[in-house]
Backbone as numpy.savetxt, mean C-alpha at the origin, in Angstrom:
# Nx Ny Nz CAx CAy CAz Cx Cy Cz
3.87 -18.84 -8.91 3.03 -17.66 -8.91 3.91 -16.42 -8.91
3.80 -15.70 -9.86 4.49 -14.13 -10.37 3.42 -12.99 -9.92
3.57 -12.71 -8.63 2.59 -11.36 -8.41 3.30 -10.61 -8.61
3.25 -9.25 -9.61 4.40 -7.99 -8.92 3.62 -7.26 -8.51
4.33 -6.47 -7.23 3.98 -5.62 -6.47 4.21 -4.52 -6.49
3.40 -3.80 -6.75 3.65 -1.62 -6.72 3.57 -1.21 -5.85
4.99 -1.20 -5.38 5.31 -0.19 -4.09 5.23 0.99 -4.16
4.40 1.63 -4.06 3.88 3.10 -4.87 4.45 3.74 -3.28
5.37 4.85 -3.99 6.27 5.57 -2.73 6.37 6.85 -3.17
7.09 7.69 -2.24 7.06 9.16 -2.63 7.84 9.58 -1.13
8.39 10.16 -1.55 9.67 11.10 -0.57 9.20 11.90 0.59
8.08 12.95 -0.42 7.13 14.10 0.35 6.08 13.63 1.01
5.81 14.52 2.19 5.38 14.12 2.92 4.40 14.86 4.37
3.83 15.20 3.91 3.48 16.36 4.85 3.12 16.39 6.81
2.60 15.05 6.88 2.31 15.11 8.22 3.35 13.85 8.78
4.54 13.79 7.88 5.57 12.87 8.32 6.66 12.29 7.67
7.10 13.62 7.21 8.12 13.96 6.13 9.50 12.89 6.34
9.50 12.63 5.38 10.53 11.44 4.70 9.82 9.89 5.58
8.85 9.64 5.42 8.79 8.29 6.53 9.33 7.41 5.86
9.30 7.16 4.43 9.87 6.14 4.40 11.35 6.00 4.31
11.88 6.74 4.76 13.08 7.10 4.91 13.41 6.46 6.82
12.14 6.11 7.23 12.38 6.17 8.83 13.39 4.73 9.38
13.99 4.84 10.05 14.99 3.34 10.63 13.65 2.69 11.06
13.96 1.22 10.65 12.89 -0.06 10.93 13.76 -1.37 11.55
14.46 -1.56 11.83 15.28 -2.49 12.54 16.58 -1.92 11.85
17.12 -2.65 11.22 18.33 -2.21 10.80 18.53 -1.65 9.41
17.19 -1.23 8.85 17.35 -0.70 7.50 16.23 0.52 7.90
15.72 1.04 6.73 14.57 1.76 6.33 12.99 1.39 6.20
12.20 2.32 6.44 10.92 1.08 6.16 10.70 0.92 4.52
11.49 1.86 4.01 11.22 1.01 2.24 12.06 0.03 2.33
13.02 0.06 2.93 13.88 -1.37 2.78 13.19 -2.79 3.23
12.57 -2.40 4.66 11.30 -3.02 5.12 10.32 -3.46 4.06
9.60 -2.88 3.64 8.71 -3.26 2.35 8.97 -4.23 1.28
10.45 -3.52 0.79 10.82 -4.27 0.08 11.32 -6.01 0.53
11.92 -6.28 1.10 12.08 -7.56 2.06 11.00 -8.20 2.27
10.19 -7.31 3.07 8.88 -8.48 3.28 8.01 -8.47 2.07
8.03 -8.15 0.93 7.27 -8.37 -0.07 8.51 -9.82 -0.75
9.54 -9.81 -0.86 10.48 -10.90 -1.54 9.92 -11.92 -0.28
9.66 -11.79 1.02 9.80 -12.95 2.05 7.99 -13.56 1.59
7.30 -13.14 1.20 6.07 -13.65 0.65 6.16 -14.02 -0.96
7.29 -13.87 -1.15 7.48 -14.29 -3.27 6.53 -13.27 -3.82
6.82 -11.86 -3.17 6.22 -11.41 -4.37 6.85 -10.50 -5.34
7.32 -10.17 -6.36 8.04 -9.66 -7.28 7.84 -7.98 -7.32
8.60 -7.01 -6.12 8.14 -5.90 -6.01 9.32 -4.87 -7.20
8.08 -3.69 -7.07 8.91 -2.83 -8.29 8.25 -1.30 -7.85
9.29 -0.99 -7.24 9.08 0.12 -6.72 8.88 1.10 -7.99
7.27 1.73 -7.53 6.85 2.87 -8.44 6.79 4.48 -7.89
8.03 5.05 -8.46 7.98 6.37 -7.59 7.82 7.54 -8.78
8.05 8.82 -8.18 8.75 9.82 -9.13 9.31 9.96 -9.45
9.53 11.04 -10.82 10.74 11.39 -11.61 11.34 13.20 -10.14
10.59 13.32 -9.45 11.30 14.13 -8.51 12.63 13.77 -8.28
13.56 15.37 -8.25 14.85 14.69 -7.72 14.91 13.98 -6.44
14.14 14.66 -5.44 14.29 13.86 -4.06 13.36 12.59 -3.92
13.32 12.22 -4.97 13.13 10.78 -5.01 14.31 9.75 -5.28
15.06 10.69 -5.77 16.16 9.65 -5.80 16.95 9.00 -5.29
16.73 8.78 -3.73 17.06 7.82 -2.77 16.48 6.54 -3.05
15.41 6.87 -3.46 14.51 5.87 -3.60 14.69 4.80 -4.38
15.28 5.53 -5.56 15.81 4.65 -6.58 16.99 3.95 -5.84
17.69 4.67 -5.19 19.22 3.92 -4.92 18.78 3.09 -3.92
18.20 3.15 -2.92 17.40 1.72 -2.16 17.26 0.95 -2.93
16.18 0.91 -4.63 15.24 -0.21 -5.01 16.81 -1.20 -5.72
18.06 -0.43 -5.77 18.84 -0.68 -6.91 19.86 -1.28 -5.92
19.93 -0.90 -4.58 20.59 -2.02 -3.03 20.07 -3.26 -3.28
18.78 -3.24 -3.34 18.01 -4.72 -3.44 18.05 -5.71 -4.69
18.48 -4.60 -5.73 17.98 -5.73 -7.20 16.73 -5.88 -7.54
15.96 -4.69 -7.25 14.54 -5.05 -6.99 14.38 -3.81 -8.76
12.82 -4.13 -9.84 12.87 -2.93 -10.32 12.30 -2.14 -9.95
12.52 -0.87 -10.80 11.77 0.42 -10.54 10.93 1.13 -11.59
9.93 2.06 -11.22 9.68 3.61 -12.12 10.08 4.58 -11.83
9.98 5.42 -12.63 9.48 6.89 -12.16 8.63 7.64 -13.17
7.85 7.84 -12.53 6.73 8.59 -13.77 5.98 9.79 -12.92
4.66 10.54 -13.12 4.29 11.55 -12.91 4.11 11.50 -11.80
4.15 12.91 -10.17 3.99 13.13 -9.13 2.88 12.75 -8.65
1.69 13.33 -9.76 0.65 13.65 -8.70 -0.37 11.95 -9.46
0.06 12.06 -10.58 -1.10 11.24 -11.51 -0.47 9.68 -11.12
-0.68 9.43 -9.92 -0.53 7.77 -9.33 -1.01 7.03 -10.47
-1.84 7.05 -11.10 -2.81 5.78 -12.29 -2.25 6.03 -13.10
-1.43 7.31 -13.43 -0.81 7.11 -15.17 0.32 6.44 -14.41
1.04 6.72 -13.33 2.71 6.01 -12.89 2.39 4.95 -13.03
0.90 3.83 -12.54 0.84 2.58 -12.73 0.94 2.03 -14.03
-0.06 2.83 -14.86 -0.25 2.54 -16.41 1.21 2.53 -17.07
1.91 3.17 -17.04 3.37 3.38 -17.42 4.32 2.73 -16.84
4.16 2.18 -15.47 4.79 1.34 -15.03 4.73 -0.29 -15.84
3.32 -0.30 -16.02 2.32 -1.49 -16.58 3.16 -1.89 -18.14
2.90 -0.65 -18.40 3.65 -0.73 -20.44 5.01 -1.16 -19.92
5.91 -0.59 -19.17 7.03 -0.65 -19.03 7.99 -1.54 -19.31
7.03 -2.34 -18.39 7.75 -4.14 -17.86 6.72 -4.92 -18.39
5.65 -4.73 -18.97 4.92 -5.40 -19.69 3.95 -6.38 -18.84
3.53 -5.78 -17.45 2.83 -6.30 -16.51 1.44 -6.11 -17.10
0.34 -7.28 -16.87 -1.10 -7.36 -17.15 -1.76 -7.57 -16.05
-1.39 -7.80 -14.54 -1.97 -7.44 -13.42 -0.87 -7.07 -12.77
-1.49 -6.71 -11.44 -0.52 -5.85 -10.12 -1.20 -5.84 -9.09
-0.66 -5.78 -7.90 -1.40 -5.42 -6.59 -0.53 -4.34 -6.05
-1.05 -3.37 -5.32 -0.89 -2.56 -5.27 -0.07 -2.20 -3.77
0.94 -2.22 -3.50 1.89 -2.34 -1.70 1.96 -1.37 -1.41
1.17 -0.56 -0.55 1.44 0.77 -0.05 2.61 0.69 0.82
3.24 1.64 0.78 5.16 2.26 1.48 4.68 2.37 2.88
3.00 2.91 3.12 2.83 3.13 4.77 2.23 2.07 5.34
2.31 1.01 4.64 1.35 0.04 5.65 2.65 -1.63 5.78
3.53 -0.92 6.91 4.79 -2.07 7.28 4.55 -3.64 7.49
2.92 -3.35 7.70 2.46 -5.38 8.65 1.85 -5.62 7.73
1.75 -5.14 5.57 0.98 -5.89 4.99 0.96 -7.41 4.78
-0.18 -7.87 4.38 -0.13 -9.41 5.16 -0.08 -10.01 3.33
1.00 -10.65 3.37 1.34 -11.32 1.86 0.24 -12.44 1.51
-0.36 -13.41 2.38 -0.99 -14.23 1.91 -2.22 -13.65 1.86
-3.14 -12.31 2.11 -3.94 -11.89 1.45 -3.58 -11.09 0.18
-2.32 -10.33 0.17 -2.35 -10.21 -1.43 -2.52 -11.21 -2.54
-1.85 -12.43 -1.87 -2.09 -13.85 -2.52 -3.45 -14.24 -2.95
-4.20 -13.86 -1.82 -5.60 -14.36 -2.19 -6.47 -13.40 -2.46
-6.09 -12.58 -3.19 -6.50 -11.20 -3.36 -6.31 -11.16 -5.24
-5.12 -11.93 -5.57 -4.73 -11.94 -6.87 -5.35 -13.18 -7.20
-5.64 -14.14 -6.37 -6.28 -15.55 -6.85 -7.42 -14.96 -7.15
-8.26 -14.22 -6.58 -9.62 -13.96 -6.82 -9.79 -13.15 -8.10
-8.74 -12.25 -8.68 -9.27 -11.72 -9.21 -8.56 -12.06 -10.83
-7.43 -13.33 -11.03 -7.37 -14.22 -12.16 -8.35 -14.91 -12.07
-8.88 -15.53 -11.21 -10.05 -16.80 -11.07 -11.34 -16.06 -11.21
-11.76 -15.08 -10.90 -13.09 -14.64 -11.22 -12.68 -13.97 -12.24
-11.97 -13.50 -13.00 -11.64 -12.36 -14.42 -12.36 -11.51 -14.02
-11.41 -10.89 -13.41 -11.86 -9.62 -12.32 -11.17 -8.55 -12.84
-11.65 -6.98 -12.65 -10.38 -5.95 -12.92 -10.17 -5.32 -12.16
-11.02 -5.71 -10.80 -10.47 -5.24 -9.42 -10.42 -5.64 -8.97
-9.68 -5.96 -7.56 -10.61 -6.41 -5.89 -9.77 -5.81 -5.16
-10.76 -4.96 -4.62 -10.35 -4.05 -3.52 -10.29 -4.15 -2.04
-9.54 -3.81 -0.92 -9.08 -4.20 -0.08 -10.23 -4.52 1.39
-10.46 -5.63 2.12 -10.90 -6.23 3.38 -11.33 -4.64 3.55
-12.63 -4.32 4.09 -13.24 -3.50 5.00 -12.10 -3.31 6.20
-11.56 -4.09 6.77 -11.56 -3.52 7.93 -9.89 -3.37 7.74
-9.09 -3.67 6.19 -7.86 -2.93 6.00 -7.78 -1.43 5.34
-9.18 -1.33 4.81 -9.74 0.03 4.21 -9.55 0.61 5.30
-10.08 0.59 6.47 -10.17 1.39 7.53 -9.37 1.58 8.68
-8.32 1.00 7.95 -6.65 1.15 8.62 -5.86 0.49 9.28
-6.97 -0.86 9.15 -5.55 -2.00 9.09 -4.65 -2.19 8.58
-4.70 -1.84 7.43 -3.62 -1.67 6.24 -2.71 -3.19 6.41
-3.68 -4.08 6.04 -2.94 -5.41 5.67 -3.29 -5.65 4.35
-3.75 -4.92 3.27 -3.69 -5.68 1.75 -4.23 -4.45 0.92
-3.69 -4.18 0.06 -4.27 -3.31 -1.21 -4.90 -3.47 -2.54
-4.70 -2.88 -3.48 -6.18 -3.38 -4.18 -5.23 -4.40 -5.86
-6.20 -5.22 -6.07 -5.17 -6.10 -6.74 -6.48 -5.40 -8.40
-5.20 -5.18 -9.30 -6.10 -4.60 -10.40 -5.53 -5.29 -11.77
-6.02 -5.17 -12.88 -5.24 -5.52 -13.97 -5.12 -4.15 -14.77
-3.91 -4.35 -15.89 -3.61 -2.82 -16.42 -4.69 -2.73 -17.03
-5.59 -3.30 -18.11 -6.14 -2.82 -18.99 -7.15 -1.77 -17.93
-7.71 -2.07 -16.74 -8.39 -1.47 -15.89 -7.94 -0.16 -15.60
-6.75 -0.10 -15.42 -5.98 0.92 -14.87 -6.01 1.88 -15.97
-5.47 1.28 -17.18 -5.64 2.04 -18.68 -6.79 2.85 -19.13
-7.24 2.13 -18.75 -8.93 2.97 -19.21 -9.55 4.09 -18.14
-8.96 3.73 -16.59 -9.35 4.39 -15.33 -8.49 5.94 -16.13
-7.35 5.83 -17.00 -6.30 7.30 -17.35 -7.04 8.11 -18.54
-8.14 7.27 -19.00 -8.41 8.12 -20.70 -8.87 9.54 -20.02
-8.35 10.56 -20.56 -8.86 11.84 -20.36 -8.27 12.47 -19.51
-7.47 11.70 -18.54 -6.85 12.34 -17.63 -5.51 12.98 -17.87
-4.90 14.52 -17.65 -3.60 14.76 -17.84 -2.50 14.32 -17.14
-1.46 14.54 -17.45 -0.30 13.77 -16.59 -0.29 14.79 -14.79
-0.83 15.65 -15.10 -0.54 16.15 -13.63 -2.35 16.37 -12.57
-3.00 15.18 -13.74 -4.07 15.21 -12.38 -3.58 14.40 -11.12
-4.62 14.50 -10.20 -3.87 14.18 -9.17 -5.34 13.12 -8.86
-4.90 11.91 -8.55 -5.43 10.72 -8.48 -4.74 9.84 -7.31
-4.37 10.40 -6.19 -4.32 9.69 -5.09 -5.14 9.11 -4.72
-6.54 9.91 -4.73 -7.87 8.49 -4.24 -8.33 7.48 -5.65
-7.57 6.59 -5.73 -7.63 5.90 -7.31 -8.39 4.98 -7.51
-9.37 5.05 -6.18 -10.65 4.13 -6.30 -11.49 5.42 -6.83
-11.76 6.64 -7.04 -12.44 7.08 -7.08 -12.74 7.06 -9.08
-11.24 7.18 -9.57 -11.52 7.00 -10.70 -11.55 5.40 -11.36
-11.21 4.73 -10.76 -11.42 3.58 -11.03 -12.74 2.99 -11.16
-13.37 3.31 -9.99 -14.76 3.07 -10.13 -15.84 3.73 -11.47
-14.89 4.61 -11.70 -16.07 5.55 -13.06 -16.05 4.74 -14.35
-14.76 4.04 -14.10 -14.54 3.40 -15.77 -16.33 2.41 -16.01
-16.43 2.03 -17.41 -17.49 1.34 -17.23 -17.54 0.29 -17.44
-18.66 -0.29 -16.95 -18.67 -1.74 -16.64 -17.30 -2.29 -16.30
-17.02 -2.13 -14.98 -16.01 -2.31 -14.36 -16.53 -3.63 -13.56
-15.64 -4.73 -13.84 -15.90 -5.76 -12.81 -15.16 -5.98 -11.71
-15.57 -5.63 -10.29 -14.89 -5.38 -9.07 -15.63 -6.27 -8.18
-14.80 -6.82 -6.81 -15.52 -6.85 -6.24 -14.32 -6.54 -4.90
-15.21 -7.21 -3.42 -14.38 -6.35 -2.07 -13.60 -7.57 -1.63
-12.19 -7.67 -0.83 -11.74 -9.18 -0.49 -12.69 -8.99 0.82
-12.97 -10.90 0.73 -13.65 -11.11 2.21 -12.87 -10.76 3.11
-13.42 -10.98 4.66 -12.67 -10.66 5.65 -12.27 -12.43 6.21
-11.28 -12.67 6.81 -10.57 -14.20 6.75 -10.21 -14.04 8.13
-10.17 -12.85 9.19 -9.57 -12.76 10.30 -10.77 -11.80 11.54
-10.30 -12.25 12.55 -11.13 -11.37 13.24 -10.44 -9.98 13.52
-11.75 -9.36 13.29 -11.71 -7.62 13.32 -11.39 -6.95 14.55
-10.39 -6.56 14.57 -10.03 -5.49 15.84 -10.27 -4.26 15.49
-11.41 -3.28 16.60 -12.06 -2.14 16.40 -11.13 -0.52 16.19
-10.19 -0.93 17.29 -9.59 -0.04 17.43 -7.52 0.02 16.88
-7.88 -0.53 15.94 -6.65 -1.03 15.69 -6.17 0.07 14.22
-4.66 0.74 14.00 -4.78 1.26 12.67 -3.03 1.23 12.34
-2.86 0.34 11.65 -1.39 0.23 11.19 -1.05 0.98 10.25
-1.58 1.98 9.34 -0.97 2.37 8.31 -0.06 3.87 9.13
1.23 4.05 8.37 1.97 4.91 8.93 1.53 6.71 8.54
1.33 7.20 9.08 0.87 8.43 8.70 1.29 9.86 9.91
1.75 9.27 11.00 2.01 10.42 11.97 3.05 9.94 12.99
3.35 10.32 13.37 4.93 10.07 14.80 4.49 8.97 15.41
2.72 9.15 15.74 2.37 7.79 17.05 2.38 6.72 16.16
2.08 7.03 14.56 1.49 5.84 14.08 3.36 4.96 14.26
4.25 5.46 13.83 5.79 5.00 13.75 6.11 4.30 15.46
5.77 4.88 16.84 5.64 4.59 18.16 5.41 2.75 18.07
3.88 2.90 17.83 3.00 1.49 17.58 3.68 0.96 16.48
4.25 1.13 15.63 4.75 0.16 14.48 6.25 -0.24 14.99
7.07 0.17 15.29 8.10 0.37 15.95 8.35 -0.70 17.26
6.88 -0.47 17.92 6.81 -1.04 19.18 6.33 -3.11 18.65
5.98 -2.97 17.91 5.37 -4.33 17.00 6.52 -5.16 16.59
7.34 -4.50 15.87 8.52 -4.85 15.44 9.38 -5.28 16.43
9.85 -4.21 17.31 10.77 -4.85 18.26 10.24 -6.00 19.09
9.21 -5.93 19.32 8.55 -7.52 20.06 8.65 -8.61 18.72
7.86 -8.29 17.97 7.93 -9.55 16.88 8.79 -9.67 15.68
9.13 -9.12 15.13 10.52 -9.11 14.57 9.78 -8.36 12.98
10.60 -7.79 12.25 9.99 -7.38 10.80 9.45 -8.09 10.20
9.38 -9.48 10.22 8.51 -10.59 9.38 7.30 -11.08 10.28
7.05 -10.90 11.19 6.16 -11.14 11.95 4.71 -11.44 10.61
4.15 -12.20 10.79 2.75 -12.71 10.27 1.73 -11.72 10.72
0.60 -11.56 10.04 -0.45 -10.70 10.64 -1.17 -11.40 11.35
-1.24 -12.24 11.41 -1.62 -13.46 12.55 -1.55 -13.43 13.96
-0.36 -13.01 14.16 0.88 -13.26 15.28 0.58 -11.33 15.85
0.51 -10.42 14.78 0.72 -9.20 15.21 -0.57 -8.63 15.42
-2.17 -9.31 14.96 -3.25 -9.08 15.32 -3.21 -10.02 16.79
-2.72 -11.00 17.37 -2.73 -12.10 18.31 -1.56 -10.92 19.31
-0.70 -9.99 19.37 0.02 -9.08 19.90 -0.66 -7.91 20.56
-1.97 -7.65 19.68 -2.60 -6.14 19.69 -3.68 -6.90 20.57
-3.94 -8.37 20.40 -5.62 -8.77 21.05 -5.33 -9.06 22.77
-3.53 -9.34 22.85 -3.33 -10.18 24.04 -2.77 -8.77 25.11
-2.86 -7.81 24.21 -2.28 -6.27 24.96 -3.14 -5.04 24.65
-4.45 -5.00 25.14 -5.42 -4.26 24.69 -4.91 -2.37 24.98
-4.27 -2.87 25.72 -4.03 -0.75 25.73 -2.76 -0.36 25.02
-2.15 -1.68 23.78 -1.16 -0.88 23.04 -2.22 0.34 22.09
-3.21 -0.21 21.77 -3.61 0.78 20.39 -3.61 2.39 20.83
-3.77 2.70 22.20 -3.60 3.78 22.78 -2.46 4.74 22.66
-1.73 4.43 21.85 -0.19 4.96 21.64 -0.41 5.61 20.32
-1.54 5.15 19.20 -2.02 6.37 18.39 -3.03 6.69 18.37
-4.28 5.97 18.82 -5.57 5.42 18.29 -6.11 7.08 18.43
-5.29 8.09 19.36 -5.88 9.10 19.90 -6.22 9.92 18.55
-5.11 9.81 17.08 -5.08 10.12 16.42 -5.46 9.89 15.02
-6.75 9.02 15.28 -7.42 8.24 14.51 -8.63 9.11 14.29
-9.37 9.73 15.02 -10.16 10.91 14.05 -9.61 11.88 13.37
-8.35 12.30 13.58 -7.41 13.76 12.81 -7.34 12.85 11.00
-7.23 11.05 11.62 -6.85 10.58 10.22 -8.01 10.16 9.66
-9.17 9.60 10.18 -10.59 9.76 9.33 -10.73 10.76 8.95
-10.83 11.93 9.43 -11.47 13.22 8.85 -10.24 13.83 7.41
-9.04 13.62 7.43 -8.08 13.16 6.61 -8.82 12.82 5.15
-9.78 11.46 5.39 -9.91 10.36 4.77 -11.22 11.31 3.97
-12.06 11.46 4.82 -13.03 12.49 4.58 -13.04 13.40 3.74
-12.43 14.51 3.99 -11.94 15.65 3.24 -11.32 15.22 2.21
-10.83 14.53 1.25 -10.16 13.66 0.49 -11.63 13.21 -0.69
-12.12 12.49 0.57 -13.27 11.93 -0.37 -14.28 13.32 -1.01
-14.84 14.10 0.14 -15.35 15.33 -0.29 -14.75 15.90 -1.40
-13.10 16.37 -1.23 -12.52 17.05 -2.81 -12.83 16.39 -4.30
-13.08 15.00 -4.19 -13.17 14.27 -5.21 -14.91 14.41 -5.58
């Protein structure tokens, strides 16, 4: 099985400038990413900018042997689409840079579903939408291709479900949920506490830790989530305002 993975990254950073630049045991958390996406077999290819201060980024993906892009800042769906032509990829799942505990065997079963149903989406577990951040959305290019007609190179398509969904007759559907739901739980990296709690995960369970093992960490120690959770409406309303602009 050949999944490649779009480590869709970016330097800038506003409420936590350079994170992925941040120490994660003994590397970076893109270095992080990158590792635990090879420790699940999955074939990652870091998709960034043509920004100069992206170009760390490149020299990380090029430490690893891993490939790369660089294509437009703001227009995430054309960097995929162009990433897509590039290397001549016909699906992808999508590895966000802020979410360190993504869980590989749901990207796995995330890409099974959507070769096996001839799918051109499937978009991520409800309760990783809402900041578990264990799996992202597994798409094929031609989907992605068609999500860009009309669009210029400097729209800005960070919420890329929003145009994705417009294409037509789009066949999507949501991954089930396979694990039990913790309420107050939010791994994706986005602020100082969120790095505290990720940080604090790691040094107990090690960078490869299973999501298994690190949801079984958060269930057996109920007042870790307290170390960001405080900062979990600043990041819904985030989420909000986002959706409203669109």
């Amino acid at each position: 099985m050949n999944i490649p993975a779009f480590v869709t990254v970016r330097s800038s950073s506003t409420r936590l400038p350079g994170k992925c630049f941040l120490p994660f045991g003994e590397d970076t958390v893109l270095d992080h990413i990158i590792i635990r996406s090879k420790h699940y077999g999955l074939d990652p290819i870091i998709c960034t900018t043509s920004e100069k201060e992206d170009d760390r980024i490149v020299s990380i993906a090029k430490e690893h042997n891993v490939k790369f892009y660089r294509g437009p800042v703001s227009n995430k769906l054309l960097r995929w689409q162009q990433c897509c032509d590039h290397f001549e990829v016909k699906s992808f799942h999508s590895v966000d840079a802020d979410d360190p505990f993504f869980d590989g065997d749901e990207v796995k079963n995330s890409m099974n579903i959507l070769w096996g149903e001839d799918l051109d989406m499937v978009c991520p577990t409800e309760s990783s939408s809402a900041g578990g951040a264990s799996v992202g959305y597994s798409l094929t290019a031609d989907a992605v291709k068609r999500a860009c007609v009309g669009l210029n190179e400097s729209a800005d398509t960070e919420m890329m479900w929003f145009y994705m969904k417009k294409v037509s007759n789009l066949k999507m559907t949501v991954l089930p949920e396979t694990r039990k739901k913790i309420s107050n739980m939010r791994l994706t990296l986005d602020y100082e506490e969120d790095y505290w709690l990720l940080e604090s995960v790691r040094r107990i369970l090690g960078n490869l830790a299973s999501r298994d093992e690190v949801d079984q960490l958060l269930l057996s120690n109920p007042d870790m989530y307290k170390i960001n959770w405080f900062k979990n409406e600043e990041w819904k309303a985030g989420q909000l305002s986002k959706k409203i602009n669109y």
